[in-house]
N, C-alpha and C positions, 0 to 999 in steps of 0.2 A: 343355750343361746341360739343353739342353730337352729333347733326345732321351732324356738319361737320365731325369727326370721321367719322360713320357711311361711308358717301359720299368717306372718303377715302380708308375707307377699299373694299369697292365696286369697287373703280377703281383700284386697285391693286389686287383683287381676278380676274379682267374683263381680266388687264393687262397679267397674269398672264397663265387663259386660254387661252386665245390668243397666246402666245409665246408658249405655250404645242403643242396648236393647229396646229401652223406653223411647231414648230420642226417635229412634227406627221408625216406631209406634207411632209416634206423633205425629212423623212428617208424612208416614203412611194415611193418618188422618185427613191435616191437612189438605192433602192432594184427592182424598176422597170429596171432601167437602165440597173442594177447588171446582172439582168434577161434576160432581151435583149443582154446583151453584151456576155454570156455565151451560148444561145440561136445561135448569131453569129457565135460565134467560132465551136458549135457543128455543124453548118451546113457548114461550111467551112472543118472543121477536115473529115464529112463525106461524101464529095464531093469527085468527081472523078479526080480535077486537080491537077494534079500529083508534080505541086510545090508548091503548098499548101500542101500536104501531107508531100512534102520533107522538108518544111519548120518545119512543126509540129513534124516534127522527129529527127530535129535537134534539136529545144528548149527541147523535151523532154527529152533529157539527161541533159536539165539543173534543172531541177526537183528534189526538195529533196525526200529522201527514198531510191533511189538509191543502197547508200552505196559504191558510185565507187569513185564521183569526189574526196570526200577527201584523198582519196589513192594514184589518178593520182598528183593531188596537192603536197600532204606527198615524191611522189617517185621524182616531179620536184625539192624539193628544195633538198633534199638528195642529188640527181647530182649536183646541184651549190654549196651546203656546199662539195662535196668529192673534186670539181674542185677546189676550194678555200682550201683545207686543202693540195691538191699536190701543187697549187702555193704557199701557204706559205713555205712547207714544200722543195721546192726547192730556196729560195729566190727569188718568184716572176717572176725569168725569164721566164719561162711558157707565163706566163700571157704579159710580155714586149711583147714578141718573135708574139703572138696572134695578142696585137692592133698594133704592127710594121708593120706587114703584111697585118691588117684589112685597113689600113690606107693605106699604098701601094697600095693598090688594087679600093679604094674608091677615090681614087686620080686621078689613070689612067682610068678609066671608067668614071670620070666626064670628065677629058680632051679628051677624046672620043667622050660623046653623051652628050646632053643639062641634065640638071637637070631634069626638068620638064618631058624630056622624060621619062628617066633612074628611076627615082622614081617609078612611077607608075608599070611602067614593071617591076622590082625588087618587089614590093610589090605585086604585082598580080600573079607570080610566086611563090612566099613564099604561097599567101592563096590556090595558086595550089595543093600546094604539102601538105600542111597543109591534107586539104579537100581527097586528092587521098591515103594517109596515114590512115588516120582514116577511110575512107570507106572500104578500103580494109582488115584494120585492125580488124573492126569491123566485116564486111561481114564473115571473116577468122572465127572467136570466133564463128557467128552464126551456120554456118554449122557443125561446131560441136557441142555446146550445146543445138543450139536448128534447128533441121534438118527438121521440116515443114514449108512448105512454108509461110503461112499464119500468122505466127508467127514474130514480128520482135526482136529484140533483149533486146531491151529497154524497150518492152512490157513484155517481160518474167521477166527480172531482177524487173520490179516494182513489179508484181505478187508474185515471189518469196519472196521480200523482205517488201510483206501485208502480207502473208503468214508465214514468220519465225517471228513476231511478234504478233502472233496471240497467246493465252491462250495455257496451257499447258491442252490437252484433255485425260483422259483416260475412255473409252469406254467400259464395262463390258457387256459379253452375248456371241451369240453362234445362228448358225442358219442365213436362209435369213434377219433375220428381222436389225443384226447387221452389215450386210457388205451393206445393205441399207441404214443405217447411215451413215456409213463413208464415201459412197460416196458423201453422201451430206457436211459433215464436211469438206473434205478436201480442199472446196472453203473456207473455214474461218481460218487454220490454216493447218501449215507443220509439227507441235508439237501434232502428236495422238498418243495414246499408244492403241492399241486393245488387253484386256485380252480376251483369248479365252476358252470355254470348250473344253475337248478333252473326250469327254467321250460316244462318240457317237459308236454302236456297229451293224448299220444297214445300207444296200447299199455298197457302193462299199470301203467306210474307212470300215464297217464291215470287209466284207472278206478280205481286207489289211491288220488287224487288227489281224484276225485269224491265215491267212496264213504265215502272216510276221513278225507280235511279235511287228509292232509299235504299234504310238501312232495313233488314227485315224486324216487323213489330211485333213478333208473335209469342216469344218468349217473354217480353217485357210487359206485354199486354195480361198473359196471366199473372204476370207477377204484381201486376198494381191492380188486381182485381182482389188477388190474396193481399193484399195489407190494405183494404179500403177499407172505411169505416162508413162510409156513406152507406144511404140508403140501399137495402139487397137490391128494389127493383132497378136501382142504376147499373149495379155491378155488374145483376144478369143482362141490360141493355148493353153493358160494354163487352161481356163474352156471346154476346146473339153470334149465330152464325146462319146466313144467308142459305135454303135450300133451295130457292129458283132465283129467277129473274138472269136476262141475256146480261152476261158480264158481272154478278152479283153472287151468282153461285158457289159456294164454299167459303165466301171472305166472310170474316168475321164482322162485324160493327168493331169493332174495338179498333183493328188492323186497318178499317177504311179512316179510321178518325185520327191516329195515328200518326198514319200518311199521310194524311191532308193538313195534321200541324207540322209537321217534318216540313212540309213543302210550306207552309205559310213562316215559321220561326226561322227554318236555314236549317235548320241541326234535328236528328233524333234526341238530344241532348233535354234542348230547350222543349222538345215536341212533351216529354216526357215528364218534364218539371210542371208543365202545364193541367195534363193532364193530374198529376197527382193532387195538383189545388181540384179540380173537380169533383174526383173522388175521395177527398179527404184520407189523404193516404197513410197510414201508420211509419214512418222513415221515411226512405229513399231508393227507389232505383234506379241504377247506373248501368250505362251500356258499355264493356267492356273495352272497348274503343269506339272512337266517334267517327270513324274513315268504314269504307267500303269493304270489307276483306271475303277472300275466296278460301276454304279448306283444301287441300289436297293428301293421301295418305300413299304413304309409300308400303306394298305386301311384302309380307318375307320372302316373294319370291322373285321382288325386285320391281315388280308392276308400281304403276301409278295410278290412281285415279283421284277424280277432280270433282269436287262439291260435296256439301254436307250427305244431302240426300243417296247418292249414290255409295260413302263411305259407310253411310249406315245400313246399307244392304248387301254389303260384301262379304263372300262366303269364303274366299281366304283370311288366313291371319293377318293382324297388320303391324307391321313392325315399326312405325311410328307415323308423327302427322305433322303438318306444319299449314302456313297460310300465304297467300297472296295479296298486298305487296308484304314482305317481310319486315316485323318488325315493326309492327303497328303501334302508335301513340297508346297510353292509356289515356282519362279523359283527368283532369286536374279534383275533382268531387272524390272518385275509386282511388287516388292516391291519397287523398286525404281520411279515407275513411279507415281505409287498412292504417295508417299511421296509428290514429287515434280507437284500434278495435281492441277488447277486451275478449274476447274473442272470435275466432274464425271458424267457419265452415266451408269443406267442398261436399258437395253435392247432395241429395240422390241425386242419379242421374245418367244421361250417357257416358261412357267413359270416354270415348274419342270425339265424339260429336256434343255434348256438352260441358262434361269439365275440363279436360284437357283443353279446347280452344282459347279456353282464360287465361291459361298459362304461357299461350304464345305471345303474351304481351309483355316486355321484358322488364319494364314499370312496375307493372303489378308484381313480378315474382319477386323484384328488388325488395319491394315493401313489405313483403311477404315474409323474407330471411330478417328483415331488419326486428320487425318485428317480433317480442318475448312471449306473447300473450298464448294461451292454449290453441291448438288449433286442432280440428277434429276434423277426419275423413269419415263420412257416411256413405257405406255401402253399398251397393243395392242387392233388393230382393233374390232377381232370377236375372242368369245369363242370357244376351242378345244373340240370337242365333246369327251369323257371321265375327259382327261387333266384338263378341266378348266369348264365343264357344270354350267352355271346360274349364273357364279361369275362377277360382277361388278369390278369397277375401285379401289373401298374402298373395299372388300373382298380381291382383288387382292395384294395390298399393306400389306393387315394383315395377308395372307399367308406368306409374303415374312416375315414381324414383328415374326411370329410365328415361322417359322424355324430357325430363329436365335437365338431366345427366347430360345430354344430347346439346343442349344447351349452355353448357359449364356447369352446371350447379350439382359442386358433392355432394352439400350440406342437406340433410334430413329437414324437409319443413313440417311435414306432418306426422306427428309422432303419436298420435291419440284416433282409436279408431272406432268408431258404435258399427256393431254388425245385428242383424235379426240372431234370437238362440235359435233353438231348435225347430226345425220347421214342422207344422202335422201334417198329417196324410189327409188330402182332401180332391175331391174332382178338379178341384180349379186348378190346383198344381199338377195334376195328373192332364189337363186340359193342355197349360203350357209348355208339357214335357214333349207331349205329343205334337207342340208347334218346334221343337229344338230347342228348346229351352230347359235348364236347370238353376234347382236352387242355389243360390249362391254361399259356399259353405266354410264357414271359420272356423280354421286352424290355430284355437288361441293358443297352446302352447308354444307353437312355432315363431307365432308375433309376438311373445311376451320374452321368447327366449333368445328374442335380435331389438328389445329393446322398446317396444310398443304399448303403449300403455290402451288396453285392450278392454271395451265392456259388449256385450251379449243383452241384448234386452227382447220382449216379446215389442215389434216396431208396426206390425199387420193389425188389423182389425180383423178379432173374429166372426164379424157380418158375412151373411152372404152376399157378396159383389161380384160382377160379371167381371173385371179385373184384379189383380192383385198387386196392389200398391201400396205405400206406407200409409200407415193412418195419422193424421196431420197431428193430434195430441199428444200420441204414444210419444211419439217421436222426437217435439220438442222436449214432453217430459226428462226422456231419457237423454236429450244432446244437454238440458241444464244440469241434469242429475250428474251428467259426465266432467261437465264445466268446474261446477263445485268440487269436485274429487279432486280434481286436477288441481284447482287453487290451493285444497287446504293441504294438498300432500306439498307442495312447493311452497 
């Protein structure tokens, strides 16, 4: 009895593999097919036969994400429910008066031509006009919303509507290193807030700054250059930078136009909302307060010194920062936007002269702790010779821990941090080294082992570039790649 047992359970474990085996098989199949058949269509889709294309362009409005068909659907029955509420509303005769005449007319056209003829030619002229209506109608809609050639229509609206479903992003910092993010961001959503510093007192927002009493425009000005959508040849008309003319030399276009809505609205606030309707801006960017403020940095060896410009050429350490008057407003848009962020970002960037200055708004960092959401520290590349001499990725983070500290604030806000891996050996960095400069190097053990939730990505572009800066795709690639972790491990 026990051998037969045995015997059966053997042909039922045998059974069993077998059928696993086979299923295995199948879906191996299946997914082959899957694969082929997707493989198909992509080499059809990017083929050059022009009814195949048109073909592909027609299904593609049957595509969900859209956001249109339910609309067209919603607005067809509305006409048949209004047409039905005047025929009831008149007793129907409408409606008699309609098939009396549909009938009439269906009547004497059959006793005219055969059935057979008359059908099709009535049904072929219907998908005529069907077809000549929507093209036209469609074509009409493109050339205004979307006026490059290369663009179709269907293609924009699907983009558009990845893009307004994407995370609610806001952005903190100041400087190239943050309007280099956002251009990468803006492939992943249409929902960024960029807080901005305004506290720069050097270059041509300097003398703007002097001469004119704003706020300086120059960080905010690349950053609405990086989320424009508008035409390139505007962008580059708004980052032109003047190389002659008495008085004209070094200012940007962008920074003269700026200033001149600052001074025409009241506000860099309003100058800046303005401007974003012009360049069609992808979000929003926000000046980290809307008052005048002054940097000053206290060294570790008890000195002071006064303005952004001069802070970032300083060749002692600096053992923290603060601003003039204290305790600047934030502006009511940047606390709204941290409320509602899905997540956050500080920098690339300077570290005292660009991100740090955000944090001296007491508003913003409030919103900051309040807020659950992921928030990610980015890194930079290479240390600033005075600025940042010999500081790592963990020094770098517990300057930022210390000045807030400075502040009252125990609590950890940034706990997720993307640094560059491994750096290669190249002239360019061999260039910077030789200017003081070092790469800037992570110690993940050390941040994972205090509590950091820590990723390593390659963030540079292996191009040869006369500087070395993040490359704007890498980058966001790797800040969503980081986003996502963080959600699904939480």
């Amino acid at each position: 009895m026990f051998v037969f047992h045995l015997y059966l359970s053997y042909k039922l474990n045998t059974t069993e593999i077998s059928f696993l085996g086979d299923l295995m098989t199948i879906v191996r199949k299946i997914k082959r097919k899957r694969k082929k058949i997707k493989r198909t269509f992509s080499v059809i889709k990017k083929s050059n036969l022009d009814v195949f294309n048109k073909l592909f362009r027609i299904l593609s409005w049957l595509l969900p994400g859209l956001v249109l068909k339910r609309w067209i659907v919603t607005s067809a029955i509305g006409l048949v429910t209004s047409l039905l509420g005047i025929a009831i509303w008149t007793n129907l005769r409408p409606l008699y008066w309609l098939i009396e005449t549909f009938f009439w007319l269906m009547t004497g056209l059959t006793r005219m031509f055969s059935v057979n003829l008359l059908g099709p030619i009535i049904l072929l002229i219907g998908l005529i006009l069907i077809w000549l209506g929507q093209n036209r109608s469609i074509n009409s809609i493109q050339k205004a919303l979307v006026p490059q050639k290369d663009t179709l229509l269907v293609d924009a609206l699907r983009v558009n509507s990845k893009l307004s479903r994407g995370p609610n992003i806001v952005a903190i910092g100041g400087g190239t290193g943050l309007s280099t993010l956002l251009k990468g961001l803006k492939n992943y959503s249409s929902n960024i807030s960029a807080i901005v510093t305004v506290s720069d007192d050097g270059g041509s927002s300097g003398m703007l700054r002097k001469q004119l009493g704003v706020q300086p425009p120059g960080d905010i000005r690349n950053c609405l250059a990086a989320l424009s959508n508008e035409e390139p040849i505007l962008t580059r008309l708004f980052q032109y930078r003047f190389s002659g003319g008495s008085g004209l030399e070094g200012h940007s276009f962008g920074n003269l136009f700026l200033s001149a809505l600052t001074t025409i609205t009241g506000s860099l606030e309003k100058a800046v909302q303005a401007s974003s309707k012009v360049l069609a801006v992808q979000g929003q960017v926000i000046p980290a307060t809307g008052i005048d403020v002054m940097l000053w940095a206290e060294l570790e060896d008890g000195e002071k010194i006064f303005g952004e410009s001069l802070i970032g050429k300083s060749v002692k350490p600096i053992s923290r920062i603060g601003c003039l008057p204290e305790n600047p407003p934030a502006l009511q848009n940047a606390i709204e936007a941290i409320k509602e962020a899905d997540l956050i970002v500080l920098g690339p960037g300077s570290l005292y002269t660009s991100l740090l200055p955000n944090l001296l708004v007491p508003e913003i960092v409030e919103e900051l702790l309040k807020n659950n959401s992921p928030k990610i520290y980015i890194s930079n590349l290479m240390t600033q010779p005075g600025e940042t001499d010999g500081l790592d990725v963990y020094q770098h983070i517990k300057s930022i821990e210390k000045q807030l500290f400075n502040f009252g604030v125990n609590t950890r806000i940034f706990n997720a941090i993307l640094s560059q891996g491994e750096f290669e050996r190249s002239s360019l960095i061999d260039y910077y080294r030789s200017r003081g400069a070092e790469p800037v190097i992570c110690n993940k053990k050390k941040l994972v082992s205090e509590g950091y939730y820590v990723l390593q990505a390659p963030l540079y572009s292996k191009r040869i570039t006369p500087t070395l800066r993040h490359d704007s795709r890498r980058l966001a690639r790797a800040v969503m790649y980081l986003y996502k972790k963080i959600k699904k491990a939480n």
